[in-house]
C-alpha positions as CSV (number, residue, x, y, z in Angstrom):
1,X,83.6,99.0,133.9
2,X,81.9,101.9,131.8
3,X,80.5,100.2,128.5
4,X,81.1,102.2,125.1
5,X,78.5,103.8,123.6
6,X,77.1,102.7,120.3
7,X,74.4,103.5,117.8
8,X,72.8,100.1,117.8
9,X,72.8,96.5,117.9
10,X,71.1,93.7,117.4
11,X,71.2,90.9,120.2
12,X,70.0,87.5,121.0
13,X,70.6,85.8,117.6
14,X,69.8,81.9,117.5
15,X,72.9,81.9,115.1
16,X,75.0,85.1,114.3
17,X,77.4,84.1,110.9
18,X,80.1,86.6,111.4
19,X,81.7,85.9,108.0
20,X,84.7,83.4,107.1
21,X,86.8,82.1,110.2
22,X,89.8,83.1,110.4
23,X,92.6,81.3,108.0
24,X,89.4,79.7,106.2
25,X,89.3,79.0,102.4
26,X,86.2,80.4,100.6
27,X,85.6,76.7,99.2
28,X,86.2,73.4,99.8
29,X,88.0,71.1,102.3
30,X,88.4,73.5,105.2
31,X,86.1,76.2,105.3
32,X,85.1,77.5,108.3
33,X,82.8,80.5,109.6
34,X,82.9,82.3,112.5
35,X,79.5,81.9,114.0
36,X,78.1,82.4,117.6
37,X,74.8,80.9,119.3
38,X,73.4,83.8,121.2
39,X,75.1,86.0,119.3
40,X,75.1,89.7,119.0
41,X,76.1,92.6,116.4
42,X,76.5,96.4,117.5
43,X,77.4,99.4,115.5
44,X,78.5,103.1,115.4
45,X,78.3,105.7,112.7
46,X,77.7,103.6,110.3
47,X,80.5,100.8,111.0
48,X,80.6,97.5,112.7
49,X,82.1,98.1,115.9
50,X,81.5,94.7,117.6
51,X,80.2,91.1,116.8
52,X,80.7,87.9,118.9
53,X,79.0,86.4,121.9
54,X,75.5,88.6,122.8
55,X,76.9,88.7,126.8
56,X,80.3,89.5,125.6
57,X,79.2,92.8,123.2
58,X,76.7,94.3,125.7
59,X,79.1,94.2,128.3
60,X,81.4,95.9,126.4
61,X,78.4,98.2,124.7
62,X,76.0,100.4,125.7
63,X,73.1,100.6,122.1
64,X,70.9,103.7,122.1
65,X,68.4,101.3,120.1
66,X,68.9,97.7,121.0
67,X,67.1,94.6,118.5
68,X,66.2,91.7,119.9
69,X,66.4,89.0,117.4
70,X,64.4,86.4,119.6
71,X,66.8,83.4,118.5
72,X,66.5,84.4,115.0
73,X,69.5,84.5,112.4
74,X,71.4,87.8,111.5
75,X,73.9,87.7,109.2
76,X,75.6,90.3,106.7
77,X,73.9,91.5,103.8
78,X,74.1,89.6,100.4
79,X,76.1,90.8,97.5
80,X,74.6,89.9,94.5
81,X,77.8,89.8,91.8
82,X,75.7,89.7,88.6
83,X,72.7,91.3,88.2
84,X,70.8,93.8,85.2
85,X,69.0,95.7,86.4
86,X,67.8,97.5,83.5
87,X,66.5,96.3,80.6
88,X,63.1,96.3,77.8
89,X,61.0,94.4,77.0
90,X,61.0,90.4,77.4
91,X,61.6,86.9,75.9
92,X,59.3,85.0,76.7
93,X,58.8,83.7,72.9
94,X,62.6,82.6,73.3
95,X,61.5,80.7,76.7
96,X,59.2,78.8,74.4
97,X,61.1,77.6,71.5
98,X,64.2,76.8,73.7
99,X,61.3,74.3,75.1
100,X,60.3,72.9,71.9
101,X,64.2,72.4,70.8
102,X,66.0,75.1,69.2
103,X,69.0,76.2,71.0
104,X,70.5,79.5,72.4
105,X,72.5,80.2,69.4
106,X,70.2,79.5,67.0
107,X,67.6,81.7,68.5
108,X,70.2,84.1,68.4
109,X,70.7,84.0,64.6
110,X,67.5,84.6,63.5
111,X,67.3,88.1,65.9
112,X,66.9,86.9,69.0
113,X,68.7,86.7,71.7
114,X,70.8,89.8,73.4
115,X,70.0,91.8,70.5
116,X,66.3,91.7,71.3
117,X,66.8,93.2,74.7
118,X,69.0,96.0,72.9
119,X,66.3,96.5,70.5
120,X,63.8,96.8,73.4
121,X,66.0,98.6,75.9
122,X,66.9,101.4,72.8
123,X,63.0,101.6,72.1
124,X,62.7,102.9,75.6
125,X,65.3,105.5,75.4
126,X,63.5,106.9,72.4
127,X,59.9,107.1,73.9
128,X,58.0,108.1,77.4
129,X,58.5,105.3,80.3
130,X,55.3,102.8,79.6
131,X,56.6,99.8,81.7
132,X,58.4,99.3,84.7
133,X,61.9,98.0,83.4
134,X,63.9,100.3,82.0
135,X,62.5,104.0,81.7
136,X,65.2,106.7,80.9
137,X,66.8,109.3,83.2
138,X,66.9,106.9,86.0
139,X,62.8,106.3,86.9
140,X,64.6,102.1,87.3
141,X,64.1,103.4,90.8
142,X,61.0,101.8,90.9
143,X,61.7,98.1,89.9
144,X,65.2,98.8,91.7
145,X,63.6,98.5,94.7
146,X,61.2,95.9,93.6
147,X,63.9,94.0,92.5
148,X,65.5,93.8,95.9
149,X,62.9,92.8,97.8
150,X,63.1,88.6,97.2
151,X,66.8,88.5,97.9
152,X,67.2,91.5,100.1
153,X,70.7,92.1,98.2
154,X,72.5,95.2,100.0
155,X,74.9,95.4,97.0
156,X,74.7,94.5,93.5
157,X,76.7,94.8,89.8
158,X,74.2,96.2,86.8
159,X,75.6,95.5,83.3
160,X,74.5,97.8,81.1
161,X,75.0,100.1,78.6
162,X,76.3,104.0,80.0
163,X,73.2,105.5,79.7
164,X,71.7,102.6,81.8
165,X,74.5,102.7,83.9
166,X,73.5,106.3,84.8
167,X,69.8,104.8,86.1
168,X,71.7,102.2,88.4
169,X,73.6,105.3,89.4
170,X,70.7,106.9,90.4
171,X,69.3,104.3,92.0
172,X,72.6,104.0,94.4
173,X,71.7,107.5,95.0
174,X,68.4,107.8,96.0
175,X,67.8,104.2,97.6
176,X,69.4,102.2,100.1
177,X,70.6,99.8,98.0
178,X,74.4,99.7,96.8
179,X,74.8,100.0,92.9
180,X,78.3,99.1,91.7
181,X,78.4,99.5,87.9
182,X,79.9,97.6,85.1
183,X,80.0,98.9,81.5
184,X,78.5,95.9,79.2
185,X,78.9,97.4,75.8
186,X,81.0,94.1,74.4
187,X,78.3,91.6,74.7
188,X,77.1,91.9,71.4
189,X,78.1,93.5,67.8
190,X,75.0,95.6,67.3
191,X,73.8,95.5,63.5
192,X,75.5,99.2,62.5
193,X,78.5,97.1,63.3
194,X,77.7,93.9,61.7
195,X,81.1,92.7,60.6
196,X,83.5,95.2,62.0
197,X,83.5,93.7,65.5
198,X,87.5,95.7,66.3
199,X,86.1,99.1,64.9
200,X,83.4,98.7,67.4
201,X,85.7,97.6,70.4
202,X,87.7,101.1,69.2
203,X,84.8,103.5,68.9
204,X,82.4,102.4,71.4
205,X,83.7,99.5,73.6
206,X,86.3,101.1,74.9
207,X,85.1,105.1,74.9
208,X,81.8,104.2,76.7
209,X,83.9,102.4,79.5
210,X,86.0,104.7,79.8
211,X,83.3,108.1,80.1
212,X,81.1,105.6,82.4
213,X,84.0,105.5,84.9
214,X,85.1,109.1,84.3
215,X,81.0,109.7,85.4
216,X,81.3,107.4,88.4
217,X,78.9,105.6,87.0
218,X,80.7,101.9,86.2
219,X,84.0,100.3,88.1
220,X,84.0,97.5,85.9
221,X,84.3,96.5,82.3
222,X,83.0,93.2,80.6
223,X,83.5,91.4,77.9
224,X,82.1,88.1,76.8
225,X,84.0,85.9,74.8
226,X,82.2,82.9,73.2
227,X,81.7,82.3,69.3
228,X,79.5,85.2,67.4
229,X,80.4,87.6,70.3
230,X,84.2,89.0,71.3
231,X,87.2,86.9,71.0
232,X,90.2,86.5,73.6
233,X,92.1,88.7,71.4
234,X,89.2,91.5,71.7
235,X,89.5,90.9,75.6
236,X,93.2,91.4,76.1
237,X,92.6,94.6,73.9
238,X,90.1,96.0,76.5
239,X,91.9,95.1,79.0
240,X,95.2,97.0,77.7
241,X,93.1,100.0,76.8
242,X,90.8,100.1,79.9
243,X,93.8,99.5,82.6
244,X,94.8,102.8,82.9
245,X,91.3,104.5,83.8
246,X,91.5,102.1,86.6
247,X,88.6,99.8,85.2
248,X,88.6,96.1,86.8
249,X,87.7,93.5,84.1
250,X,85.2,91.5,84.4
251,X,84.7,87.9,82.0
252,X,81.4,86.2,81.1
253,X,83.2,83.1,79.0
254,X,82.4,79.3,79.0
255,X,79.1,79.6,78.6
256,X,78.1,78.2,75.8
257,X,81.4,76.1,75.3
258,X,84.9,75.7,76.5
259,X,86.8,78.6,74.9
260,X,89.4,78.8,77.2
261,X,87.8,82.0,79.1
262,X,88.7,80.7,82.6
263,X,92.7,80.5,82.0
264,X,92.4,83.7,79.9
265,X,90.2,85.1,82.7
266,X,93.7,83.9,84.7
267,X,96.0,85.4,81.9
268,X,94.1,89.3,82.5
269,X,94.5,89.2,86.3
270,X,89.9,89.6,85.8
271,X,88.2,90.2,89.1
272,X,85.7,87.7,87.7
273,X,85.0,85.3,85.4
274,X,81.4,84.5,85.5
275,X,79.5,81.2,84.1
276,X,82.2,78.8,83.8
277,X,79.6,76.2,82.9
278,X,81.9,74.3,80.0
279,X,85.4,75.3,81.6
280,X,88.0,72.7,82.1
281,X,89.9,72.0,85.3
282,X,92.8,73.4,84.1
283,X,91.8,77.0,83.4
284,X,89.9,76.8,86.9
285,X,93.0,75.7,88.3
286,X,94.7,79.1,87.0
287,X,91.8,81.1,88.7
288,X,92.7,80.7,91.8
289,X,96.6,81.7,91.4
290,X,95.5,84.8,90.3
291,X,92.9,85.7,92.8
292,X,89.6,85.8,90.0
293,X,86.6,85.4,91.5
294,X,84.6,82.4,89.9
295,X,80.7,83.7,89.5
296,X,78.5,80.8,88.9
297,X,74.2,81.6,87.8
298,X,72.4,78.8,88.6
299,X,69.7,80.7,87.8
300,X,71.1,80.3,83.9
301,X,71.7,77.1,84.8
302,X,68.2,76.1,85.6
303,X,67.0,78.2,82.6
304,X,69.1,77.2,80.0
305,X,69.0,73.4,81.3
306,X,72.9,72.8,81.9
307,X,75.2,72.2,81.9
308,X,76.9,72.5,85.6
309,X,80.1,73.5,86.3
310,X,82.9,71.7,88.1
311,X,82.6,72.6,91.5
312,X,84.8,69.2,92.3
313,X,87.4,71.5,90.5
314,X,87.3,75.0,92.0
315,X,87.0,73.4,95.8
316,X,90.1,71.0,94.6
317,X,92.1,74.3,94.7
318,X,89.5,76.7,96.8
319,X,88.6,79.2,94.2
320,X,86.4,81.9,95.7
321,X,83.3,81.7,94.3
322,X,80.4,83.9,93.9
323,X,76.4,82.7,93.6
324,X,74.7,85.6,91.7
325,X,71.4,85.9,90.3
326,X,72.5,87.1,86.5
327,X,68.5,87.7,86.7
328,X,67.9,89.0,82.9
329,X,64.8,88.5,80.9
330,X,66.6,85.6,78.5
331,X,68.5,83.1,80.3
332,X,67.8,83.8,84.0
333,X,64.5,85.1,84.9
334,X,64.9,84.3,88.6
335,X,65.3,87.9,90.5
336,X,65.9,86.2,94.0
337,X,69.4,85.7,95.3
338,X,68.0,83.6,98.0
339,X,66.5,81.3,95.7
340,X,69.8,81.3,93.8
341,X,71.3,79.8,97.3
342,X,69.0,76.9,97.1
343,X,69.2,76.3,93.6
344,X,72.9,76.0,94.0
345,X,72.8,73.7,97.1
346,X,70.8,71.3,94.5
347,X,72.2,71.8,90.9
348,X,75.7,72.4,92.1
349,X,76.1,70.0,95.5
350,X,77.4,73.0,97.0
351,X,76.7,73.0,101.1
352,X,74.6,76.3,102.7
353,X,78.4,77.6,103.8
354,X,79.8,77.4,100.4
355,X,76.4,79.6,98.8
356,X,76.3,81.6,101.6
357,X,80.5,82.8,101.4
358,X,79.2,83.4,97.7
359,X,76.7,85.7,98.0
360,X,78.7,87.5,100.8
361,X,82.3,88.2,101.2
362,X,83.6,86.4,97.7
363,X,81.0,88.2,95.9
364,X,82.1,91.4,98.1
365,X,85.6,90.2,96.7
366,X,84.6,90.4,93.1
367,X,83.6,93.9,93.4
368,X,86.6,94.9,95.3
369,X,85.0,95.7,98.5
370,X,86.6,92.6,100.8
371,X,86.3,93.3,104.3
372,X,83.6,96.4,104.3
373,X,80.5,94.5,102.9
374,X,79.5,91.1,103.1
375,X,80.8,90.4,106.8
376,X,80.2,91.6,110.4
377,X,83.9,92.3,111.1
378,X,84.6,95.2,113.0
379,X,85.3,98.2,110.4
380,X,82.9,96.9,107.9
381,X,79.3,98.9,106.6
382,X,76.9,98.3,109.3
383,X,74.5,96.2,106.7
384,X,72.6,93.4,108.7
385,X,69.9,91.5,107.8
386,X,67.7,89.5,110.5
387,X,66.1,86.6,109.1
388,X,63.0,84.8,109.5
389,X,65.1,81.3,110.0
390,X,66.5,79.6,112.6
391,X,69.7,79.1,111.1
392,X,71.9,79.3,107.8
393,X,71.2,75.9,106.7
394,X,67.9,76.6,106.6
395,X,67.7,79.8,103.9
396,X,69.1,77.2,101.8
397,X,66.3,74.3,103.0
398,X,63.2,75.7,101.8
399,X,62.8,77.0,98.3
400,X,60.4,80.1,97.8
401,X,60.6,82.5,101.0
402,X,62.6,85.8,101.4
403,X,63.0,84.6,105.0
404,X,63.9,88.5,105.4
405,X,61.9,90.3,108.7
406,X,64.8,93.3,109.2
407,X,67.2,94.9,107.0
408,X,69.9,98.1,108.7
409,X,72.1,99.5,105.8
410,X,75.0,101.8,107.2
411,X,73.7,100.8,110.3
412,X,69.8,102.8,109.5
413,X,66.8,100.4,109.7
414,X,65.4,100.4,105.9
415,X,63.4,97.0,106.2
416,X,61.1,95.9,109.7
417,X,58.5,94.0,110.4
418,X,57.1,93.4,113.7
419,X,57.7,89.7,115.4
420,X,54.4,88.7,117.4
421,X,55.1,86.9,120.3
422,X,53.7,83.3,120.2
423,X,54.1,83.4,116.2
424,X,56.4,80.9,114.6
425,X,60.2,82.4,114.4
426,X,60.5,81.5,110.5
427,X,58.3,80.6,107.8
428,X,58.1,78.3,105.2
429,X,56.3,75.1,104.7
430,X,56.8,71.8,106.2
């Protein structure tokens, strides 16, 4: 029989991780992935054409360029949910009086908090780029692809104000890495608005949203509803007004307390509802009817000291569930998505399949692109990573290394480094 032509694959995988089995939940009791020792992923313009058994794709496919992955595991890229990626200055003063007792919010009162970073991040927009964080007209090029180095993330969400949104834009543009945008401007009541919180959901909430998505710059909109920032009633507002530019809503609630943000998430039909730290079982029963995405930050969690959410809960009725990085320079200064994984195995007693579904396909669900990132499923973006590791259990195992040795995005090697024969197959420590 004549074999198929194709662009490319990458054969001999110790463990290829296809994505979820078929019929499997995304959490809990049940969950299965389709996985193949030997293994073997091939591609064409672009798209996965093929992944299974190594002897079963290359005798169905000819490769012009064929990988050998040397009993190494290859898996889809990583989706990292909920990222920003630009931002000024630091807070690193915060870090320190958090440690010597003074909470979030009453950092926040006296000036610090969000409203720092806006302070910072407006300062830059205002003045020649002098660090590497958040220059203006898009230069976040630069820690944009610093930034994806530790996790090797082929997709990721920025929050940010427009003009931000614009840099991440740019960044999609002129990198290989995947920028879907979500407009942040209801975070926090900046001081011009001190005390008219609706006027500012009506004149600049709403308005930026809307132009960010008219600019194909955002897909999202988020809101955060916790005490001294937006209330549930500001959220169904931006919802209602947002809906019909075709905005997706996206929730940061339960942070700081239970507020009732995962059954309102519910309520608004949300793609996410990220944190969830304080919700109660309830409201994360009502996720999961609805088809919300829970996005936990274990990163925040480690950061901020805790709480942990209840994972017992959302696997009781298989909520999909992201792992994202929420890397920030306040409550989650860890930029690695891998890390996250591990960090999330140990705070959360989640296994390496539960981290793994959520930084791939329920992460790809929460930014509405099931089935073409995040798995090796014929049809979906030819984004594979080869990995320094033996298996999937193992990216979870160690704490510390990238693990990464290849990256193809759209099926175009972006990422290689040479494996020397008679050199270990992974790294780490002992």
């Amino acid at each position: 029989m004549k074999r198929a032509r194709c662009d490319g694959a990458v054969v001999h995988a110790g463990e290829l991780v296809v994505g979820l089995a078929p019929g499997s939940p995304a959490l809990g009791k049940g969950l299965a992935l389709e996985r193949y020792a030997d293994g073997a992923v091939a591609w064409l313009d672009g798209e996965i054409v093929d992944a299974g058994p190594a002897e079963d794709v290359l005798e169905e496919w000819e490769p012009d360029e064929t990988y050998d992955a040397s009993g190494r595991l290859v898996t889809a890229g990583l989706v990292d949910a909920h990222t920003h990626l630009v931002w000024g200055g630091d807070r690193a003063d915060e870090f320190a009086r958090r440690l010597a007792g003074e909470s979030y919010e009453e950092v926040a009162k006296k000036g610090g908090g969000i409203l720092s970073t806006v302070r910072a991040t407006r300062a830059l927009e205002r003045r020649p780029c002098s660090t590497a964080r958040a220059p203006p007209r898009g230069a976040c090029s630069r820690p944009a692809r610093r930034r994806s180095k530790p996790s090797r993330a082929t997709s990721c969400r920025t929050r940010a104000s427009w003009r931000c949104l614009r840099s991440g834009h740019r960044v999609s543009r002129e990198t290989w890495l995947r920028v879907v945008g979500t407009a942040l401007s209801a975070h926090v009541v900046p001081p011009e608005y001190e005390d008219r919180r609706k006027e500012y959901v009506d004149e600049v909430v709403i308005p930026v949203a809307i132009e960010a998505q008219d600019r194909g710059h955002a897909k999202f909109v988020d809101c955060f509803v916790e005490a001294g920032a937006f209330t549930p009633d500001d959220a169904r507002r931006i919802a209602r007004a947002t809906r019909g530019a075709r905005l997706g809503l996206r929730l940061h609630v339960d942070q700081l307390r239970d507020g009732g943000g995962a059954a309102l998430a519910a309520e608004l039909r949300a793609a996410s509802a990220d944190h969830l730290d304080h919700s109660n079982a309830k409201g994360l029963a009502a996720l999961a009817a609805c088809g919300t995405v829970a996005v936990l930050t274990p990163g925040a969690t480690l950061t901020l000291g805790g709480p942990t959410p209840d994972v017992a809960a959302l696997r009781r009725h298989h909520v999909a569930t992201a792992i994202a990085t929420d890397w920030n320079p306040g409550t989650s200064t860890v930029d690695s998505l891998v890390l996250c994984l591990a960090l999330a195995c140990r705070l959360y007693r989640m296994t390496p399949e539960e981290v793994f579904v959520g930084a791939t396909e329920s992460a790809a669900k929460s930014l509405g692109l099931a089935g073409r990132v995040g798995c090796l499923r014929p049809g979906a973006d030819a984004d594979v990573v080869l990995w320094g590791a033996p298996d999937l259990a193992t990216l979870s195992y160690h704490m510390g290394p990238s693990w990464v040795e290849a990256v193809w995005k759209g099926g175009r090697s972006v990422l290689g480094e040479t494996h020397e024969p008679g050199e270990p197959a992974w790294g780490g420590g002992t």
